[in-house]
C-alpha positions in Angstrom: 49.3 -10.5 68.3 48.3 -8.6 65.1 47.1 -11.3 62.8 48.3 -10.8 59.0 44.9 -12.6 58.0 45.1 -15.0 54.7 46.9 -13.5 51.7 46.0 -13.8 48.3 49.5 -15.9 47.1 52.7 -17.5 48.4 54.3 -14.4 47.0 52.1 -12.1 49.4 53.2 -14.0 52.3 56.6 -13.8 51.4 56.9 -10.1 50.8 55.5 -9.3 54.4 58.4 -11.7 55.7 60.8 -9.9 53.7 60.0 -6.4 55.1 63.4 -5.3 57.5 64.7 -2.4 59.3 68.1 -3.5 59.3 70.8 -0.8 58.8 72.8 -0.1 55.6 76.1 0.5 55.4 77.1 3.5 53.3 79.4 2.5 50.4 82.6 3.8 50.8 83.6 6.8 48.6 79.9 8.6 47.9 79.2 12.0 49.0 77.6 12.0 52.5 77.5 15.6 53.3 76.8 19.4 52.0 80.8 19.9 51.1 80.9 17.1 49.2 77.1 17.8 47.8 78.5 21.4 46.7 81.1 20.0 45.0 78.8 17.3 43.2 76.4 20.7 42.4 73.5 18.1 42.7 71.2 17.7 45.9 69.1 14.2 44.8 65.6 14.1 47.4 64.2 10.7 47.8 60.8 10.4 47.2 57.4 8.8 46.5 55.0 9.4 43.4 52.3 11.3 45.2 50.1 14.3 45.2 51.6 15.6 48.6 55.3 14.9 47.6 56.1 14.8 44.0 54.0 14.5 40.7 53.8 15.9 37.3 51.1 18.1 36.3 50.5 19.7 32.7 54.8 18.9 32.2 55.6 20.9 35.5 56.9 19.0 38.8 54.8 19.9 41.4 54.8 18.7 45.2 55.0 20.2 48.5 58.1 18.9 49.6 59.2 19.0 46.4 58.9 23.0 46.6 59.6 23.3 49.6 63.7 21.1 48.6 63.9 23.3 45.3 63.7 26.6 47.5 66.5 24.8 50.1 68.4 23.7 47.4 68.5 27.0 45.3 69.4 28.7 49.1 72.4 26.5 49.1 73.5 26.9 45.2 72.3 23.0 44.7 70.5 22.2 41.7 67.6 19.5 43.1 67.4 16.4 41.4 64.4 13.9 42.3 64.5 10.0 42.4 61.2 8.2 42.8 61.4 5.0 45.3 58.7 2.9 44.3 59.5 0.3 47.1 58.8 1.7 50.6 61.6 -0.7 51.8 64.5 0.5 50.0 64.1 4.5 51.2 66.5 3.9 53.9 69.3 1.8 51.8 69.0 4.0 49.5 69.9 6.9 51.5 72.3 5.3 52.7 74.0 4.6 50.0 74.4 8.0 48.4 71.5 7.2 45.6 70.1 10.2 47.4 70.7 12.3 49.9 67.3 13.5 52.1 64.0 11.3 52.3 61.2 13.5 51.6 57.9 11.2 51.1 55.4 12.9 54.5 58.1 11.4 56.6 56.8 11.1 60.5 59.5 10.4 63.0 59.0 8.0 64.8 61.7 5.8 67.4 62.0 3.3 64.7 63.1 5.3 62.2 64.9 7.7 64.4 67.4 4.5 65.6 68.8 3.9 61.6 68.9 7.3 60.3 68.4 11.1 61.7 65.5 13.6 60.9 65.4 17.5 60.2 63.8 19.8 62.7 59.5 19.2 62.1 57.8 21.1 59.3 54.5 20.0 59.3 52.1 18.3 62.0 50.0 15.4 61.5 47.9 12.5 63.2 47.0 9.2 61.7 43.5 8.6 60.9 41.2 5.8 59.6 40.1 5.8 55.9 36.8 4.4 55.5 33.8 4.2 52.8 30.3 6.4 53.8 27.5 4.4 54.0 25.2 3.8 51.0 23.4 6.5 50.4 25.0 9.1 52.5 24.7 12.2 49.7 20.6 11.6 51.1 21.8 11.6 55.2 22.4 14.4 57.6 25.6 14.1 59.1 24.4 12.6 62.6 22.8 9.9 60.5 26.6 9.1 58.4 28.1 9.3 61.8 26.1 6.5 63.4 27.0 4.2 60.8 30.8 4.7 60.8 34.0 3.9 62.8 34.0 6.9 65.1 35.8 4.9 68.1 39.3 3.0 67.9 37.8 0.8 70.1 35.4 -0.5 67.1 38.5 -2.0 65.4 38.2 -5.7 67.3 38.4 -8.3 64.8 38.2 -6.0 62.0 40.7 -6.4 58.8 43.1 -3.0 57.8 45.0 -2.9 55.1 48.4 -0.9 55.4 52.1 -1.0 54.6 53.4 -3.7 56.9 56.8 -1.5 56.6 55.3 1.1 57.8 54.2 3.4 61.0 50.6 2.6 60.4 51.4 -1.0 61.3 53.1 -0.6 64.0 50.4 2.0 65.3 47.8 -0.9 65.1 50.3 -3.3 67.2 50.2 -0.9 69.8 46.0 -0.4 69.2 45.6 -3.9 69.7 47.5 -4.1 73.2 45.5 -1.0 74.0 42.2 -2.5 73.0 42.9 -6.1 73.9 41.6 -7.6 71.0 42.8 -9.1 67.7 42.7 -6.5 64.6 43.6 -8.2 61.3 46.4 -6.5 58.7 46.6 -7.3 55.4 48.8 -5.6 52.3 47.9 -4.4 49.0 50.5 -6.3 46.1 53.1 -4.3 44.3 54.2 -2.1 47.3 51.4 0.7 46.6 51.7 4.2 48.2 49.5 5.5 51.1 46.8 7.3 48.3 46.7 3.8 46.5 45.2 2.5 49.7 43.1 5.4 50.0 41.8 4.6 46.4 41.1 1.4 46.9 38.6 2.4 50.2 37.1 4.8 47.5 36.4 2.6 45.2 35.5 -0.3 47.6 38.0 -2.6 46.8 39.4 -2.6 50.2 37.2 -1.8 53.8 39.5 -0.1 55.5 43.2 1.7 55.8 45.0 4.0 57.6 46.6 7.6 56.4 48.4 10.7 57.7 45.6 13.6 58.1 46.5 15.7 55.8 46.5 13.2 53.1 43.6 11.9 53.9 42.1 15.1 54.0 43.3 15.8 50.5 42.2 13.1 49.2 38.5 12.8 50.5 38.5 16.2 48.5 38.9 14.0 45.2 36.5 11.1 47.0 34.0 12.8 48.9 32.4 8.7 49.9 35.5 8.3 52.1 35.4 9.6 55.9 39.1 10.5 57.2 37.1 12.1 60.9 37.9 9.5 62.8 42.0 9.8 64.7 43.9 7.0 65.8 47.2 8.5 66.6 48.1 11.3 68.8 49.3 14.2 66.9 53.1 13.4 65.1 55.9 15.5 63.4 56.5 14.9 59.7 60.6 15.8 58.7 63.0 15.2 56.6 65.4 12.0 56.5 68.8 12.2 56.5 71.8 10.2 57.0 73.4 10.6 60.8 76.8 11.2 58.6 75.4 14.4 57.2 76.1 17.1 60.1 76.7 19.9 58.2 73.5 19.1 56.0 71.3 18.8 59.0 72.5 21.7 60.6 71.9 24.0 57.2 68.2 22.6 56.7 67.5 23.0 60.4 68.9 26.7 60.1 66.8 27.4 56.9 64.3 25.6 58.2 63.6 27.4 61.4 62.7 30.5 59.4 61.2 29.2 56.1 58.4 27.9 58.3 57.5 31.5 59.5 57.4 32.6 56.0 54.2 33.6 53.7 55.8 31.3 50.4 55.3 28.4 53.4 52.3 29.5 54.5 51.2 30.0 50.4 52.6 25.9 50.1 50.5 24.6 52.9 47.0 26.6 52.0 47.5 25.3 47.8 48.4 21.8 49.0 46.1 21.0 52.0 44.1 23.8 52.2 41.5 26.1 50.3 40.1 25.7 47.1 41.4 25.1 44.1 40.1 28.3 42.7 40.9 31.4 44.4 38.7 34.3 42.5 39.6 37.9 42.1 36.9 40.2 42.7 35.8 40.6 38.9 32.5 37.4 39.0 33.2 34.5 37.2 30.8 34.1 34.1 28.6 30.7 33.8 26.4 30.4 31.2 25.7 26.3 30.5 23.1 27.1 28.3 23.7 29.7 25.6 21.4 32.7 25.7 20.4 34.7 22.5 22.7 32.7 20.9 25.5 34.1 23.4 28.2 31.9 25.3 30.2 34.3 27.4 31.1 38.0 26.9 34.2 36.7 25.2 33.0 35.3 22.3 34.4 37.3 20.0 37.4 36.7 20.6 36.9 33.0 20.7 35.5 33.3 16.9 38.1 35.4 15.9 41.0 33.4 17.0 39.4 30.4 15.8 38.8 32.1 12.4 42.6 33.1 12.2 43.8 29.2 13.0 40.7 26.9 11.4 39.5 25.8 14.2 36.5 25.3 15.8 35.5 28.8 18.5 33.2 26.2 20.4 36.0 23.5 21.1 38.1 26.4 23.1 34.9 28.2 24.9 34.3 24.7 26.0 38.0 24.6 27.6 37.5 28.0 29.3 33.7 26.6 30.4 35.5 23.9 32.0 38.4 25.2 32.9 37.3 28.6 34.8 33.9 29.2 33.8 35.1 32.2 31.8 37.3 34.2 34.2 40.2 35.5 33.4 40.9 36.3 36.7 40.6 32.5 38.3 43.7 31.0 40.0 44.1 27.2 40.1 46.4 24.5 40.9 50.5 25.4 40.6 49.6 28.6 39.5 47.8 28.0 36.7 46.3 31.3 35.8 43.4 33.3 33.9 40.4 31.7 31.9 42.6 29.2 30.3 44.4 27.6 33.2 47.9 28.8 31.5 50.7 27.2 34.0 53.4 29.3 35.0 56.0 27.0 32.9 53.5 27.0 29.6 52.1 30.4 29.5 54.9 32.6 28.3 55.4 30.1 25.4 52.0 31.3 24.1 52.9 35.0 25.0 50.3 34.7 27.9 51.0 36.0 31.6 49.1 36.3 34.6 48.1 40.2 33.7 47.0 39.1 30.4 44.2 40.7 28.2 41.3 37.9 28.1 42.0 38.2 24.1 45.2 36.9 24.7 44.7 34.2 27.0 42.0 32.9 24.5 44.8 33.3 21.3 47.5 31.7 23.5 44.9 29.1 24.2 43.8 28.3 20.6 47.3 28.2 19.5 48.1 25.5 22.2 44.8 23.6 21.2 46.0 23.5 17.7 49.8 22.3 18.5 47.7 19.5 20.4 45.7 18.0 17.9 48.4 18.2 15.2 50.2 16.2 17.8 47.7 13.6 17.4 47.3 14.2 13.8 47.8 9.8 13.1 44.8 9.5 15.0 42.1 8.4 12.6 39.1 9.5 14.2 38.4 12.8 14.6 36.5 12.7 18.3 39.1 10.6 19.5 41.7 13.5 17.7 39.6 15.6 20.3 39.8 13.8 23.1 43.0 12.9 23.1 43.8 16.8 22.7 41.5 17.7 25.7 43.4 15.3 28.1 46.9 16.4 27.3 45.5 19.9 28.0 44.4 18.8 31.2 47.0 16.4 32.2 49.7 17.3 30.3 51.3 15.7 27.3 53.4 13.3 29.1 50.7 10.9 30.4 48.6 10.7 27.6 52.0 9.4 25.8 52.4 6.9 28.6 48.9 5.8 28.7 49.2 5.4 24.6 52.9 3.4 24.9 50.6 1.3 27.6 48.0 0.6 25.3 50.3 -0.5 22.9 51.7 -2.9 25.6 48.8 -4.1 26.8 47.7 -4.9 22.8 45.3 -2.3 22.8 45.4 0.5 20.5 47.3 3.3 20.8 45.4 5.7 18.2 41.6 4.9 20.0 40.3 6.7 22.8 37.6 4.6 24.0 38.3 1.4 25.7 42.0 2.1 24.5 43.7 4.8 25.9 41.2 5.9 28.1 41.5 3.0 29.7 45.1 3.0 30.5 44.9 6.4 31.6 42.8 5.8 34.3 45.1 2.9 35.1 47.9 5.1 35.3 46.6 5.4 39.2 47.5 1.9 39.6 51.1 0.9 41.1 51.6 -1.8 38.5 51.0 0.5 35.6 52.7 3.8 36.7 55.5 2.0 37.8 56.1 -0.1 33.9 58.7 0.9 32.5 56.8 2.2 29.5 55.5 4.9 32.0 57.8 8.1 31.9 56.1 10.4 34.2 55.1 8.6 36.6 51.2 8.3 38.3 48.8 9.9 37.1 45.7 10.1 39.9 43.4 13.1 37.9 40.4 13.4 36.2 41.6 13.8 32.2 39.8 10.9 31.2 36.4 12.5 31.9 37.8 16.0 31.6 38.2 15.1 27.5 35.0 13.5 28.4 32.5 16.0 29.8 34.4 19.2 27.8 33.9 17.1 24.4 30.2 16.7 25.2 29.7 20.2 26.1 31.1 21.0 23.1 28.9 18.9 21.2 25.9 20.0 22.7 26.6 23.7 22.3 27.6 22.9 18.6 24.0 21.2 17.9 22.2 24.0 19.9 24.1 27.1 17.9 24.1 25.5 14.6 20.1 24.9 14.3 
């Protein structure tokens, strides 16, 4: 039998025993399928706070699924509202109960699941695999040499503790590996009902040994954490739908229909290859410029326009060139993440507010850049400090607004200050990866699993250092 190992509290305990598949029954009166959703106008998707399914980057709701349900629900004349589960256990009731109307959260079907509630046709394939730290030292070792010192086998797994979701397929995939392998393996769960890239985290960071994931999440995020290996499969390949309720025919039957073509299509081909695929910069042909060290005195080819744009709003030139240093080593031409476009990293939402498009002059993206710069730090204007003023500008550039103002309502709960970077807010933004801060109720916008707290970092000490080297 699969052994839940010693837990941390009584209240640990107690949560695993809680965990239930019962069914729900639907509360008489809600809407429960598309005629009744068209007369509502409203088509509400169930989901998690992750980089695959839903998040919020630079104010803009991003997500593969959640892109894929805004295309289905403008095809349908829906508007697509999102509600965020943060208990894993209450997807079902709350389907169920009309709170929301398809589960979308890298949903496999499984028999389990398939007995309570019924799924779409498959839009994406997957295959569980373990999550697991490199060995010390592996940026020095070939690759045979890592390979020897990981899990590469299932097999391996005998007496070994894996932490994972008791309510979850990974569990029940290691009930079935331990029949297979004949041995004990050990399960333990992470407090506070994290998601799957929570567990991943912890692996990264070495709080945990071991955990399970879907593929392509894994995948994703060894990107971010290049000292986890995701190689190793312990599942066979699975389908990942949507959830619905088995009172919704005529909703089934539409996103089956739509769903049977949009899956041949180049937007869903563009969705998979910016989500689990390729790199975050795709490059035009014009060469990206990068120039660490200025030469002559010289930064990019662009400087001009830096100067004058600064000039024209009293600001520093430096501050921006070391935002489009960072941001696309001078091209404006570079493609990243949502969209975001040119040397700047404009997103498709913010751009036209600072008159800058994708076939923007680079003068423009540069003035449209400064101006934004400048509403940012007059935003943080009751900051004392004027590095912190800085940094707390560079992070909202990188993150977006919205979670800086969640990590500074944190630190204010936490009784930290709200108007310091260092130790302060800094601090609570990288907590904002954490289930128990990104779920407080202080938190608006949800997790936050990026890199702004050493984007303001590293772009504030480039800046610096280009400022002492020009100014001698």
């Amino acid at each position: 039998m699969l052994k839940k190992g010693r837990f941390v509290s009584l209240f640990f305990m107690l949560m695993l025993l809680a965990c239930s598949d019962r069914p729900v029954a639907i509360k008489k009166g809600v809407p429960i399928d598309l005629n009744q959703l068209k007369k509502k106008g409203v088509l509400t998707m169930l989901t998690e706070n992750s980089s695959t399914s839903y998040f919020i980057y630079r104010e803009k709701e991003m997500g593969f699924e959640y892109e894929v349900l805004a295309d289905f629900a403008k095809h349908i004349g829906l508007k697509l509202r999102v509600k965020v589960i943060s208990d894993a256990r209450k997807f079902h009731s709350s389907l169920q109960n009309g709170e929301g109307d398809i589960i979308a959260c890298n949903y496999t079907i499984t028999r389990d699941r398939q007995r309570i509630h019924t799924f779409s046709i498959p839009y994406l394939k997957t295959r569980q695999v373990l999550v697991q730290q490199k060995p010390n030292g592996w940026e020095n070792m070939t690759p045979e040499e890592i390979q020897k010192q990981l899990i590469t086998d299932p097999t391996l797994l005998r007496n070994r503790t894996l932490f994972v979701r008791r309510q979850s397929a990974y569990y029940k995939r290691l009930v079935n590996l331990q029949e297979e392998i004949g041995d004990t393996i050990y399960c333990k769960e992470l407090p506070g009902d994290p998601v799957t890239e929570d567990y991943i985290n912890s692996v990264s960071t070495g709080l945990i040994p071991l955990t399970i994931a879907e593929e392509n999440i894994a995948r994703l995020s060894a990107k971010e954490n290049p000292q986890i290996d995701v190689s190793t499969p312990i599942s066979f390949t699975q389908s990942i739908a949507f959830g619905l309720r088995k009172t919704s025919p005529q909703l089934k039957s539409t996103i089956d229909a739509w769903l049977a073509n949009y899956i041949k299509s180049a937007r869903f081909e563009e969705l998979v290859s910016r989500y689990f695929g390729s790199e975050v910069f795709k490059v035009e042909p014009e060469p990206s410029t990068d120039m660490t060290e200025p030469s002559g005195g010289v930064l990019s080819p662009y400087d001009s326009y830096f100067k004058a744009s600064a000039k024209k709003h009293g600001e520093d030139w430096l501050l921006l060139a070391a935002i489009a240093h960072k941001e696309s080593r001078f091209n404006p031409n570079a493609v990243g993440l949502g969209g975001a476009y040119g040397m700047m990293q404009f997103m498709p939402i913010s751009g036209p507010q600072y008159k800058v498009f994708p076939n923007s002059s680079a003068e423009e993206q540069i003035e449209g850049g400064m101006k934004m710069m400048k509403e940012l730090l007059q935003k943080y204007a009751k900051v004392p400090k004027r590095e912190d003023q800085i940094k707390f500008a560079l992070a909202s550039y990188n993150a977006g607004y919205c979670h800086i103002e969640d990590a500074m309502k944190l630190a204010g709960k936490n009784e930290l200050n709200p108007y310091v970077w260092e130790g302060n807010v800094e601090v609570m933004l990288r907590n904002l990866s954490k289930p128990s801060y990104y779920r407080d109720a202080a938190a608006q916008c949800g997790a936050y699993r990026g890199h702004a707290a050493d984007y303001a970092n590293t772009v504030y000490t480039q800046y610096m250092k280009w400022k002492e080297q020009l100014n001698k």
